[in-house]
N, C-alpha and C positions, 0 to 999 in steps of 0.2 A: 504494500500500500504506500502511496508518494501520500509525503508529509511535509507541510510549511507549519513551524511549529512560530508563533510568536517569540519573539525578542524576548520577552518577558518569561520565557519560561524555557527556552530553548537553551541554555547555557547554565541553570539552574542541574542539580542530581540527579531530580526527582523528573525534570524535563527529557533530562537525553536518553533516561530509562524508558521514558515512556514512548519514545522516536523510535527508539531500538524494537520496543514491545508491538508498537504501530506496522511498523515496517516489515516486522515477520508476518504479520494477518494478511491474506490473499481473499479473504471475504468470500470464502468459499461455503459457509452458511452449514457446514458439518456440525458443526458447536448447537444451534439451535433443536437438531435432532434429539439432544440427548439434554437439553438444559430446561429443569420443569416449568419454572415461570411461562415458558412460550409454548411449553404443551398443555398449560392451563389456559393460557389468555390469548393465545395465539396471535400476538402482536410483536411485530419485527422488532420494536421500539424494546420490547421487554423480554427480549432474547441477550445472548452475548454479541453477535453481530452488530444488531442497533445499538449498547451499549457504547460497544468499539467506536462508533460510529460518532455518539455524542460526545465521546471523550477525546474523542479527536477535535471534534468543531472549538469544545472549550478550549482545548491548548491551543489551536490556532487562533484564538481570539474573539470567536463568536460570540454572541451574548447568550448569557447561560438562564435559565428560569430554572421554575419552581419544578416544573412538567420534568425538566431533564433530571434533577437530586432525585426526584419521586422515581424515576425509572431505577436509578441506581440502588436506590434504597430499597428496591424487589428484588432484586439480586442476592440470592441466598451464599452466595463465596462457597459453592458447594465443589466447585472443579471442574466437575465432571464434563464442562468444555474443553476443558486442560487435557483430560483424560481422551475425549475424542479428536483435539486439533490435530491434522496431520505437517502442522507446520510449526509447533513446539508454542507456538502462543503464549505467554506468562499472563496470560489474565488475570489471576489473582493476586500478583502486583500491578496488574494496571488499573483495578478495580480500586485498590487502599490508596495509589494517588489518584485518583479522581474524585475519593468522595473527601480526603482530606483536602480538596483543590476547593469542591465547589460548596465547601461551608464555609470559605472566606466568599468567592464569588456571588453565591446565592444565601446568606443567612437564612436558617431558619426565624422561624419564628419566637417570641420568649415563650409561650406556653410547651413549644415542641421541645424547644432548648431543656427547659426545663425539665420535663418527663425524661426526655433523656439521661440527663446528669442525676436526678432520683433513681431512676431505673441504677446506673450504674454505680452510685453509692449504697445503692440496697443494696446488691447483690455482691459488692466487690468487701464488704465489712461480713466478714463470719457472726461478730456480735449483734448487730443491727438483724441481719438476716434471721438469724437465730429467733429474735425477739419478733420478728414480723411472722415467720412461721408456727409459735407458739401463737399468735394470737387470730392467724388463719384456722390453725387448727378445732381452737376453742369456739371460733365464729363459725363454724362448716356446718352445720346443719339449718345455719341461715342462708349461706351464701348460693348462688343463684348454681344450676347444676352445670351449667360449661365451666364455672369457676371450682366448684365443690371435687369435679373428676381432672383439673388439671395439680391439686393438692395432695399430694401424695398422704399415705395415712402410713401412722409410725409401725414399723418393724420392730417387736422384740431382737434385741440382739442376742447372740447366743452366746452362752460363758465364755469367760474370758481365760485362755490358756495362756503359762507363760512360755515365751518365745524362746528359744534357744539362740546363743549370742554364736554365732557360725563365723568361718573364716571369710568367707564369701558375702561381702554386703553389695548393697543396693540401696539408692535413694528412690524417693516415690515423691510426689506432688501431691500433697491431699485436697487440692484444689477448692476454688469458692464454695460451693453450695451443697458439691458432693457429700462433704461431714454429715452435715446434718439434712440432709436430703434421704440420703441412702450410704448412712455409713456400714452396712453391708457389704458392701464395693470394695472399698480399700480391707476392711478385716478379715471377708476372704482371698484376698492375694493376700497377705501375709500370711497365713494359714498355709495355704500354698506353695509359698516360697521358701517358708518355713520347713515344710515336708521333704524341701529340695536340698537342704543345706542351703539357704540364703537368708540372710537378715536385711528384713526390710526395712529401714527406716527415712524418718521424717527431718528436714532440719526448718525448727519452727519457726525463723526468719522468713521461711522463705512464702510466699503468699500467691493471688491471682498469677497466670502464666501471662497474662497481656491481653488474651486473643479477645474480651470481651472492649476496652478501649479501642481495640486496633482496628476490630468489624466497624465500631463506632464511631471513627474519625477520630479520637481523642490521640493523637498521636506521642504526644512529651507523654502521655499518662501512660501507654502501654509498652513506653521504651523505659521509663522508671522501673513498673514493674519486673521489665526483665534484666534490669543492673540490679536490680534487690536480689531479685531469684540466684543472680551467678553469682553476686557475694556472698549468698547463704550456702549456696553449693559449693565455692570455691575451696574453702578448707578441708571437706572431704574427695576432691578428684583429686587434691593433691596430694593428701593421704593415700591413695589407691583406690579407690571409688571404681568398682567395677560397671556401674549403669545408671543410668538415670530413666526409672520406669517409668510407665504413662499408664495409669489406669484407665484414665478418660481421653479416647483418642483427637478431642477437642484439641486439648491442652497438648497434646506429644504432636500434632501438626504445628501448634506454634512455637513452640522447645525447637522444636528441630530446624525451626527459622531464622532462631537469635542472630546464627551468622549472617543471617543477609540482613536482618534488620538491624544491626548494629556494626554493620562491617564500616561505617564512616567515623566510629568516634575509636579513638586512637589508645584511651582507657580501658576499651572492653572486646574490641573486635576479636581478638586473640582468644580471650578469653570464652567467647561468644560461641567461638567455630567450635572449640574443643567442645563446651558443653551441647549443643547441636549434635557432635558426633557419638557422643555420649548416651545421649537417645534413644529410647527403643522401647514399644509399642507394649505390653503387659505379655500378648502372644506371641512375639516374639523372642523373649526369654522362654516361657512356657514350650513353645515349641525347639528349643534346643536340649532339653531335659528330657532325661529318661523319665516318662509319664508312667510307666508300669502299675505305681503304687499308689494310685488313682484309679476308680470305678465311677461309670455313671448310675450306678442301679439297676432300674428296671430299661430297657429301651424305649424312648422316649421321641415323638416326632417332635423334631423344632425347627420354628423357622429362624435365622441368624439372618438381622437386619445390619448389612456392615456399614457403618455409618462414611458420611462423604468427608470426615477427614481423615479418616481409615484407608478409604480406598483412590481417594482421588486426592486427597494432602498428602500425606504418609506413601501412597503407592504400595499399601501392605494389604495383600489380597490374598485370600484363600485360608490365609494362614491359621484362624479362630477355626473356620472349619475344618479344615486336618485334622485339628486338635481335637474338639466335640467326634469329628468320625470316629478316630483313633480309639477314643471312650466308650464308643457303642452307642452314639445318640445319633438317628437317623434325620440326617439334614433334607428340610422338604424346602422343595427348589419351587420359585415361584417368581412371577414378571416383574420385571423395571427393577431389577433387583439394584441397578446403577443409581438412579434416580434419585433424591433426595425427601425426607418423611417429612419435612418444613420446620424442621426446630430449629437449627444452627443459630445456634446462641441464642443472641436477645429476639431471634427474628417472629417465633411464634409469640411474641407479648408486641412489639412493632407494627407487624404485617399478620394480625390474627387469621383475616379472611382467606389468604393465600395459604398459611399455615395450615389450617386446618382442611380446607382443598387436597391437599397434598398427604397430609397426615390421611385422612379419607381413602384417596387412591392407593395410598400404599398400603394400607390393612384390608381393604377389599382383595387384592390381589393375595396377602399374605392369606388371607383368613377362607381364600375361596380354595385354599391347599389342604385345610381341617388339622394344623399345627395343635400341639398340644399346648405349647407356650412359644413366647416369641424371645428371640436374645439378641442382645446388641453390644456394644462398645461402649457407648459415650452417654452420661447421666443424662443429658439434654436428650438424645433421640428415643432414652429407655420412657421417662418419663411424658414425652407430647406423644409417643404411643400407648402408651398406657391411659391415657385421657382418651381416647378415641374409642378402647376395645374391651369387654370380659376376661379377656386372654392374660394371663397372666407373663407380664413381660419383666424382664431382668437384664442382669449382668453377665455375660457367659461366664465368667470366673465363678460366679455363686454355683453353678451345676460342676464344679469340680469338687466339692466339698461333701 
């Protein structure tokens, strides 16, 4: 694609990346086949194509409205254009400069401004969140039923065993919401890794991975969060830090970014790449261990939802299912398995209607399979499924236990 990129912006980082990104796209219109927004709405404009398309007109100077933020802001940064382009396309950095572009160019509004910056102090404070879900929970029998089935209800935890201190450690991310969401999640990987000879631990410095600022345009906010993260992990890679696990494949999509989001400051880039390299997906460890001393029980249909920063951020495919086969859990194969359930991050509280579109199509397809339960990856995609169905949806790590 030929590009005149504005003076203003053409000489700028964040500009010649975006020339470079421009210039590989041949608007060959592959991308829209597989990108949910335009198999729901079917509007060019709300494809990856048309995206491209308006992000080009703003760096060359055009004038940018409200209509164009609003197209971007449908964009669930799912990949899975990434995953189809046959010309390597980086759209999911051209997507985070454009929307950090055009919240100088097009302000929102103060009420939108607002809801945002609430939304992401809710959810980015463990204590706040904590205190907001205690008082969901006590109000849930009033609350109206699309709100009532999108609030998870508490799980007894199962006693507490103590870990064995092994030679083999591991760091873990206990991430925003997941604690106290579904602290199930992180207790059965420990448990697990535990089994394995590995010591899972936390270092309590360390907080958000970024990826909720970053979808958000909040740019200095989710570059902080990730020089916090590498300070608190810094003193154990240098110790010998065998990995840096992702239970939530949210977060291990943005971990494995650091080096390209921080490859300009001169303090952390180093630093950045290593812990990037460090990375690696919950099943991915699991899948290099001998699993023998693990059973799934009874044999069990399931459908395994691999979430779009699994398979289209990360590029780590197949791999949960090897693992669940290996078990004896009989994997039920079911359509658009690529396509996105509409959670990705803040987007199902955002973009409800489209979310929930999506969330819809995806469980009609899973549930027209007769799955016994549904399993996934990433707390965001467990839970806007689990608001949608009967089906009891989880963690695949929980069915190791």
């Amino acid at each position: 694609m030929q590009t005149k990129l504005s003076p203003i912006f053409a000489t700028t980082p964040e500009g010649r990346e975006a020339d470079r990104i421009l210039r590989a796209c041949v608007h060959c219109g592959f991308c829209n086949a597989t990108c949910p927004t335009y198999q729901v709405l079917g509007d060019e404009l709300d494809g990856p194509r048309g995206r491209i398309y308006l992000m080009k007109q703003m760096l060359e100077g055009h004038a940018v409205t409200a209509d164009t933020r609003e197209r971007l802001d449908r964009c669930l940064t799912c990949r899975n254009c990434e995953t189809t382009c046959p010309s390597g396309v980086h759209y999911g950095r051209l997507i985070d400069i454009g929307r950090e572009l055009i919240e100088r160019l097009a302000p929102r509004r103060l009420p939108e401004r607002t809801l945002r910056t609430v939304l992401r102090r809710s959810l980015l404070s463990p204590g706040l969140f904590r205190s907001l879900l205690h008082l969901g929970r006590a109000l849930r029998p009033a609350l109206p039923d699309a709100a009532r089935r999108k609030l998870p209800i508490a799980k007894p935890m199962p006693p507490r065993t103590a870990a064995t201190a092994h030679r083999r450690r591991m760091l873990f991310l206990e991430g925003c919401v997941q604690p106290n969401l579904a602290p199930e999640i992180n207790a059965s990987a420990k448990r697990a890794l535990d089994r394995l000879g590995i010591s899972l631990i936390a270092a309590p410095e360390a907080g958000c991975c970024g990826a909720l600022s970053q979808h958000m345009a909040a740019v200095d906010e989710a570059r902080a969060a990730m020089r916090r993260n590498i300070d608190a992990w810094w003193p154990h890679v240098e110790a010998g830090l065998e990995a840096i696990v992702m239970t939530a494949s949210g977060c291990g999509a943005t971990v494995r970014d650091y080096g390209y989001h921080l490859q300009g400051d001169p303090a952390y880039a180093e630093k950045a790449a290593r812990i990037a390299a460090l990375t690696l997906d919950l099943s991915e460890v699991l899948a290099r261990e001998d699993l023998s001393g693990f059973t799934a029980g009874r044999p069990r249909r399931v459908a395994f939802h691999p979430p779009c920063s699994l398979q289209h951020g990360q590029k780590v495919r197949g791999v949960v299912e090897g693992i669940l086969s290996r078990l004896g859990y009989e994997l039920v194969a079911f359509d658009e398995v690529n396509l996105c359930c509409g959670s990705a991050g803040s987007y199902s509280l955002l973009q409800p209607d489209l979310a929930t579109q999506l969330r819809d199509r995806k469980l009609g397809h899973i549930e027209s399979r007769q799955p016994e339960l549904i399993a996934s990856a990433n707390i965001g995609c467990q839970l806007h499924l689990a608001s949608g169905t009967d089906l009891p949806v989880v963690h695949w790590i929980e069915l190791l236990n």
